[in-house]
C-alpha positions in Angstrom: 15.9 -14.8 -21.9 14.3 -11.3 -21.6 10.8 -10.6 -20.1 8.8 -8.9 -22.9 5.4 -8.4 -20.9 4.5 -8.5 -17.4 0.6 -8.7 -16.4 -0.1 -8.1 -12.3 -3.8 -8.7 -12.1 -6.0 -8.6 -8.9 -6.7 -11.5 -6.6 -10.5 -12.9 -6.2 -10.3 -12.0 -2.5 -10.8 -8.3 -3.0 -12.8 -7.7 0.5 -10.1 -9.1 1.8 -8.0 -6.1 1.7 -10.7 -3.8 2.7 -10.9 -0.7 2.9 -8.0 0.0 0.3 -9.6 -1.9 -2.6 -12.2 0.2 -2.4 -10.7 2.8 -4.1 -7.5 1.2 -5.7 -6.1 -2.1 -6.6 -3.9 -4.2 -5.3 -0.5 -3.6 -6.8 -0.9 -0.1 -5.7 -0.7 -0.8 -2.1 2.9 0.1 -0.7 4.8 -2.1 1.3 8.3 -1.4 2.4 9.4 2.1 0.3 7.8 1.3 -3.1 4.1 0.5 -4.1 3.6 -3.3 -5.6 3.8 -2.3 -9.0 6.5 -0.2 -9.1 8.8 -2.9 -7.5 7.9 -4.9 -10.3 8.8 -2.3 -13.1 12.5 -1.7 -11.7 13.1 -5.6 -10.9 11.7 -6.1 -14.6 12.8 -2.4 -16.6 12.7 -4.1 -19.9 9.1 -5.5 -20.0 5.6 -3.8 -20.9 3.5 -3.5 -18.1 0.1 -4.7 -18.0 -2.7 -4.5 -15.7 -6.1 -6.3 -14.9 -8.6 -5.3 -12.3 -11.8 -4.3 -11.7 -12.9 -2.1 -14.5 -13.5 1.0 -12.4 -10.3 0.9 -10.0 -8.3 -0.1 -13.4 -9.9 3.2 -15.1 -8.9 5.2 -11.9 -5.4 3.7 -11.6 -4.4 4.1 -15.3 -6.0 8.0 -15.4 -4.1 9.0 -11.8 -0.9 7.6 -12.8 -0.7 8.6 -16.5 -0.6 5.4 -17.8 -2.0 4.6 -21.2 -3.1 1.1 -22.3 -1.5 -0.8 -24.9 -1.6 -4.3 -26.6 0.6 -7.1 -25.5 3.9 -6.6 -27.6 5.2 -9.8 -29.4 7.3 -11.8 -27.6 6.7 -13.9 -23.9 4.7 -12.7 -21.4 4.6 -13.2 -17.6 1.3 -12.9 -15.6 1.4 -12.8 -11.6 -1.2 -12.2 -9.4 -0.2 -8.5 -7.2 -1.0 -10.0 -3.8 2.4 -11.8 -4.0 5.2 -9.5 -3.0 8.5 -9.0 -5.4 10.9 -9.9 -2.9 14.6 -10.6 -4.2 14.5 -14.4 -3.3 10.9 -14.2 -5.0 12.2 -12.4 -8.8 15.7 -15.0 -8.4 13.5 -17.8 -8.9 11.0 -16.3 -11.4 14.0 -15.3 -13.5 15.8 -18.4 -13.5 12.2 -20.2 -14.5 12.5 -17.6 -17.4 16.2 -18.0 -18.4 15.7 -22.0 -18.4 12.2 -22.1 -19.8 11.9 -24.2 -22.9 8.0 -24.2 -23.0 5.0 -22.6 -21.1 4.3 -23.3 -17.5 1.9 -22.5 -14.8 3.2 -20.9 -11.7 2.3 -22.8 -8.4 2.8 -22.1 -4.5 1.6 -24.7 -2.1 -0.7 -26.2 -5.4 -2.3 -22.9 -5.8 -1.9 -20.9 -9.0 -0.3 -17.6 -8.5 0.9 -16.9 -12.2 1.8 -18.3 -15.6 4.9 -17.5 -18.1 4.0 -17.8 -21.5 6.4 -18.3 -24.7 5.8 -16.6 -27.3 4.5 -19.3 -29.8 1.7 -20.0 -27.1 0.9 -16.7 -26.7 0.6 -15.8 -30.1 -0.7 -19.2 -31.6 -4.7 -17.8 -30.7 -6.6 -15.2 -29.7 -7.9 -17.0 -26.2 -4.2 -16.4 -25.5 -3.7 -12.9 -26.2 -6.8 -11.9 -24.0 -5.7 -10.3 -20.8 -8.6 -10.8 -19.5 -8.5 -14.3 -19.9 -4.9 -14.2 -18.4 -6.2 -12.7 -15.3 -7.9 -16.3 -14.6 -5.2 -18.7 -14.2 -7.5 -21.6 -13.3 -9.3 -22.1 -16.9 -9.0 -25.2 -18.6 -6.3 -23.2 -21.1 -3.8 -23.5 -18.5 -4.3 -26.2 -16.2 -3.1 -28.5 -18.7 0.0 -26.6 -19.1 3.3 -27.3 -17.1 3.1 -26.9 -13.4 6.4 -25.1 -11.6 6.5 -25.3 -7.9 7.6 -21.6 -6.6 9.1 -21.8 -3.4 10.0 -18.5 -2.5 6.7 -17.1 -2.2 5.3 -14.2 0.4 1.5 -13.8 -0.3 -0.7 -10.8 1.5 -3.9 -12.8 2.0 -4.7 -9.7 4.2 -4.6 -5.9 4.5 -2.7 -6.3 7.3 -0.2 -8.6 6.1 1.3 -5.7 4.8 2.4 -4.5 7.9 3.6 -7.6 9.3 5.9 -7.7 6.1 7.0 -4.0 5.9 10.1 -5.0 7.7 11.3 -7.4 5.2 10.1 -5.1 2.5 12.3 -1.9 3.8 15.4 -4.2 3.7 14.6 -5.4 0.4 13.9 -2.4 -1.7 17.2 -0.6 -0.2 18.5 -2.6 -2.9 16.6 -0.9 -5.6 17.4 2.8 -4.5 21.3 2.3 -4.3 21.6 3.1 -8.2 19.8 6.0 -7.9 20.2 7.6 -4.2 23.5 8.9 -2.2 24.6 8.0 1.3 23.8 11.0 3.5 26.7 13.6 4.1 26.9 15.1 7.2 26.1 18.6 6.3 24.6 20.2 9.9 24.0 19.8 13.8 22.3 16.9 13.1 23.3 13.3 14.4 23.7 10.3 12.0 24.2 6.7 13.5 25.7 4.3 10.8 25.6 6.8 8.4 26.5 4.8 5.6 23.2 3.3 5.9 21.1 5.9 5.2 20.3 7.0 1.3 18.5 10.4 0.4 17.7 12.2 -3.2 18.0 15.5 -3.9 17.1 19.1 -2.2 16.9 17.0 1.8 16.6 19.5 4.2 17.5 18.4 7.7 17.4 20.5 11.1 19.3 20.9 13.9 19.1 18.2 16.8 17.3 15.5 14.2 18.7 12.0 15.2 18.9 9.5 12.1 19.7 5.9 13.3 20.3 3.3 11.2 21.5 0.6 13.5 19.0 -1.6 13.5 18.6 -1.3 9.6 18.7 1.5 6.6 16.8 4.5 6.5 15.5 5.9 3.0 14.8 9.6 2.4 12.7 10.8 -0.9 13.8 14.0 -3.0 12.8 17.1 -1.0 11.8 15.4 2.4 12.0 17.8 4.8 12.6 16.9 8.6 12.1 19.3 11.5 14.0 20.0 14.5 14.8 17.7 17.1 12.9 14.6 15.1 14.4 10.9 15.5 14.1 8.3 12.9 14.9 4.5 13.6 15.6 2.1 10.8 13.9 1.0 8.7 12.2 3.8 7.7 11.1 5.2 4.3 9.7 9.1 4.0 8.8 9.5 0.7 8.9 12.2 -2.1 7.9 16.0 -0.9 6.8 14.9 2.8 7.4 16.3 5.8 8.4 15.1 9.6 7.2 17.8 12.3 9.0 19.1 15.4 9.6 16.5 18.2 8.2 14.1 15.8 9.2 10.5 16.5 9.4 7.8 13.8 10.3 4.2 15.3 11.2 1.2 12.9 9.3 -0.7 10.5 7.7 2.8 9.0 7.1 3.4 5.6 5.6 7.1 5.0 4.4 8.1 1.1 4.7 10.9 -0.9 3.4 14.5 0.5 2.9 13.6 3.8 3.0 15.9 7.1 3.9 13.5 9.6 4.3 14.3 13.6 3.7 12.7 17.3 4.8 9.3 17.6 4.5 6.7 14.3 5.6 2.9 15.0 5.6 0.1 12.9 3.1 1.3 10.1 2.7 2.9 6.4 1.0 6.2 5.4 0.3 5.4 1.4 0.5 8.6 0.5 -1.3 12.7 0.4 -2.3 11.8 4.3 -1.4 14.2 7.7 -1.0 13.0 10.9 1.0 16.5 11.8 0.5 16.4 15.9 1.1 14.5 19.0 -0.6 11.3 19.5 0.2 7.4 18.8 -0.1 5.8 15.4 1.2 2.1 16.2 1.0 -0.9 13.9 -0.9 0.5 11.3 -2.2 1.5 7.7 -3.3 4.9 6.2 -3.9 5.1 3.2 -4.8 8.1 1.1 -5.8 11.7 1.5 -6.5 11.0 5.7 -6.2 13.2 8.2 -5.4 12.5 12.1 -6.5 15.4 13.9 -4.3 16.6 17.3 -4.0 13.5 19.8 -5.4 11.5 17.6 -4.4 7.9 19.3 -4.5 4.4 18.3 -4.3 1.3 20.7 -2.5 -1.1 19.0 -2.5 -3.9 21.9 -5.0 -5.5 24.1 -4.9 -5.6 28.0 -5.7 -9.5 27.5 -2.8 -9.4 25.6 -5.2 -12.0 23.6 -5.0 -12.7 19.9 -6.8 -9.4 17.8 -10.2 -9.7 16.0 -11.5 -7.1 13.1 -14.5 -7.3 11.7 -15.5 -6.2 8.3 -18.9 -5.2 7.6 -20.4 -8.6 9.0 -17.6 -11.0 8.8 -15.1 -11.6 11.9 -11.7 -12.2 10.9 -9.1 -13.4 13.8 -6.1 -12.0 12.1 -4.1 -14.1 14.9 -1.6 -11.1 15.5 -1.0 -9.4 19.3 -0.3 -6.0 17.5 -2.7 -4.3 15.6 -3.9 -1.1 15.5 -6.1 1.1 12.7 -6.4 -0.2 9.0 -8.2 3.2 7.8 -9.4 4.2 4.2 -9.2 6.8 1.7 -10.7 10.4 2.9 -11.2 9.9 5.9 -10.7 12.9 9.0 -10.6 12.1 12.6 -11.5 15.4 15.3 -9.2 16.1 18.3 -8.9 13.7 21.1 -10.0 10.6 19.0 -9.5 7.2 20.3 -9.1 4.0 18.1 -9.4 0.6 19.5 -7.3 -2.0 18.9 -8.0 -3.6 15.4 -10.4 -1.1 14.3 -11.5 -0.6 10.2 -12.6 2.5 8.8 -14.1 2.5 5.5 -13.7 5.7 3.2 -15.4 9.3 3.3 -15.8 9.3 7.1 -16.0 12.1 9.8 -14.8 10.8 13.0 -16.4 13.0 16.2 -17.1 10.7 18.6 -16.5 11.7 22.2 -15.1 7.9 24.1 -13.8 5.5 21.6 -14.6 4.9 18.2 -16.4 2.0 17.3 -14.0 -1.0 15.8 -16.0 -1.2 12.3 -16.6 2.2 10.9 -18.6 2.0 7.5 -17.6 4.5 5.0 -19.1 8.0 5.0 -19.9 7.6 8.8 -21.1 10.7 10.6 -19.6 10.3 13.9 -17.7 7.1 14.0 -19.9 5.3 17.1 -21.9 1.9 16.0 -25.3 3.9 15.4 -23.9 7.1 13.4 -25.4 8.2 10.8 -24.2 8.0 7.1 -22.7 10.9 5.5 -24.1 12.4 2.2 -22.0 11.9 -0.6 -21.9 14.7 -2.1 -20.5 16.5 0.9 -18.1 14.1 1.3 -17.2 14.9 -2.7 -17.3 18.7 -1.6 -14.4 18.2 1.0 -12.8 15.9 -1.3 -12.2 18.4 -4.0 -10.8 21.0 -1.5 -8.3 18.9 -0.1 -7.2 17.7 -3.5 -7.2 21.3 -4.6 -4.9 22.1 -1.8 -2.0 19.8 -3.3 -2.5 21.2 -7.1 -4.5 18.1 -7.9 -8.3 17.4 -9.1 -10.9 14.6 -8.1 -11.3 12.7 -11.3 -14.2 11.7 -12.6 -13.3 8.0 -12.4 -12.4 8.8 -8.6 -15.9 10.2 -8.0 -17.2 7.2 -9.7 -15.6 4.6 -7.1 -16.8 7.0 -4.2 -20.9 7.1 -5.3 -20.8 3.4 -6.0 -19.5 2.6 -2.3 -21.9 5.7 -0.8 -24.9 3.0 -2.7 -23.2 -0.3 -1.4 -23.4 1.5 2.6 -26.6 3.1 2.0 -27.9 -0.4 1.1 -26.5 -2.3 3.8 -27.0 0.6 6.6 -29.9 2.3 6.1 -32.4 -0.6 4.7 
């Protein structure tokens, strides 16, 4: 049976991937090469895609990525929530439920709703159906009394920084997806490729002398017109996305995912650069996320381990979350710019909007718009930080939207508030 719709909705537990929901949803987040979503549209090519958020990061998503709304289309429809990862194991089983389904059924993992496939007598028979926004809340009395399938296969980011931990798994499994549409590098230069067959590009690649791309230890994906510099090494897996750039010298280990127009350099380990973000000089980026429109200034450095060697703790605003992990290093937000020499500790969280100056290290909870980055900085104004904003988008050919703007005032209010009572 064919998928006619496909709904991703956004899990209750937004502040638990803080700081990127502040400015987009979920199934935007990248893990392994492809963002959430997009995974979903090439494992699923023939279904209308659907979305349900937050009315202001839906607006912003829909408006950034040209996508225009439309009404569910007749036929079945397939509603997942986007903190569950499309893995291949994952989209076997939620096919096969599809191909076999003789009625509608609520989607389970470990007896907690993550979805619900609906025929298309059900989802047509009323309007409390039809409603996506109803959809969104798989817990209603409407479908608790439907069908209850056990999915097995499951991987869930109850965290941020799950994404990291899964970026491995993630690299591996959306190889698979570019095969169809990328080329196996040729060996075109003084350049040195280790299981060459391993390692897909797109078009216009440009690749200097002395750059060292090893696949041995798994597949390395590069985007139509990635650039890489002189005497770089990349380990695999590794994804560097669309129009990006690697630096001289620079040093990419495995475990990387790097977005689209990204200036990359020093040494990155084990981490993912959403997208529109710079880290072009020497210093350590280590088990880590970035997300949008960041900049690392020169040495910028992250310690991703403890001398203890103890179990890492972040905190976020006033809740202390033991995240249980031995590597961690910086999970920062949209907008943010670090000075020269900065220092992160291990586990910190930056919100958005922030200008990082401080002279020893930063402090491990940065609120957005901080002035400074130390645990009594002041709050930057907003419309400064909406000044540097448009310049840097202007830089790349692109403008702050309005609906962009929007989701930056309202978390300016929500610090101001909490900060400066």
């Amino acid at each position: 049976m064919q998928l006619d719709n496909l709904l991703l909705f956004s899990p209750d537990s937004k502040n638990n991937y803080y700081p990127f929901t502040i400015m987009h949803p979920l199934w935007e987040l990248r893990v392994g090469a492809l963002r959430i979503f997009e995974k979903y549209e090439r494992e699923f090519p023939s279904a209308q895609m659907h979305f349900n958020s937050d009315s202001d990061l839906l607006s912003s998503f829909l408006r950034r990525f040209n996508i225009e709304t439309t009404g569910i289309k007749r036929g079945n429809l397939l509603a997942l929530d986007s903190s569950i990862l499309p893995t291949t194991d994952f989209i076997n089983e939620i096919n096969n439920i599809i191909d076999s389904a003789k009625e509608s059924c609520l989607l389970i993992n470990k007896s907690k709703p993550i979805g619900l496939f609906l025929m298309q007598n059900d989802l047509e028979k009323s309007d409390e159906f039809s409603n996506i926004n109803l959809l969104s809340n798989i817990e209603v009395n409407l479908f608790s009394k439907l069908k209850k399938i056990e999915i097995a296969n499951c991987t869930r980011l109850n965290y941020l920084f799950d994404a990291i931990e899964f970026n491995h798994s993630a690299l591996l499994n959306d190889v698979e997806l570019f095969k169809n549409e990328f080329r196996p590098i040729e060996q075109s230069g003084n350049f040195f490729l280790i299981q060459q067959e391993d390692i897909l590009c797109g078009e216009n690649v440009q690749i200097a002398p002395n750059v060292v791309l090893d696949a041995s230890d798994g597949p390395i994906i590069l985007g139509n017109n990635v650039r890489i510099m002189a005497q770089s090494t990349i380990l695999g897996p590794a994804y560097i996305g669309d129009n990006s750039i690697v630096k001289i010298g620079a040093k990419i280990y495995q475990n990387t995912s790097i977005g689209e127009y990204c200036k990359i350099g020093g040494e990155v380990d084990n981490s993912i650069i959403q997208s529109y973000s710079n880290k072009q000089h020497e210093g350590y980026l280590g088990d880590s996320f970035i997300s949008e429109w960041v900049n690392l200034g020169a040495d910028t450095n992250t310690s991703n381990l403890k001398n203890t060697y103890s179990a890492i703790k972040i905190r976020i605003e006033r809740e202390e979350i033991n995240t249980g992990k031995i590597f961690l290093g910086l999970l920062c937000g949209d907008h943010t710019k670090s000075g020269i020499n900065s220092m992160f500790n291990t586990g910190t969280v930056c919100g958005i909007g922030a200008i990082l100056v401080n002279e020893w290290y930063l402090a491990n909870f940065i609120p957005s718009f901080s002035w400074g980055g130390s645990k009594n900085s002041m709050i930057y104004k907003v419309d400064k930080a909406l000044d540097t904003a448009r310049i840097v988008l202007e830089r790349r050919g692109k403008t702050l939207l309005p609906d962009e703007e929007h989701l930056m005032r309202k978390e300016y209010l929500r610090v101001v508030s909490l900060y400066e009572q």
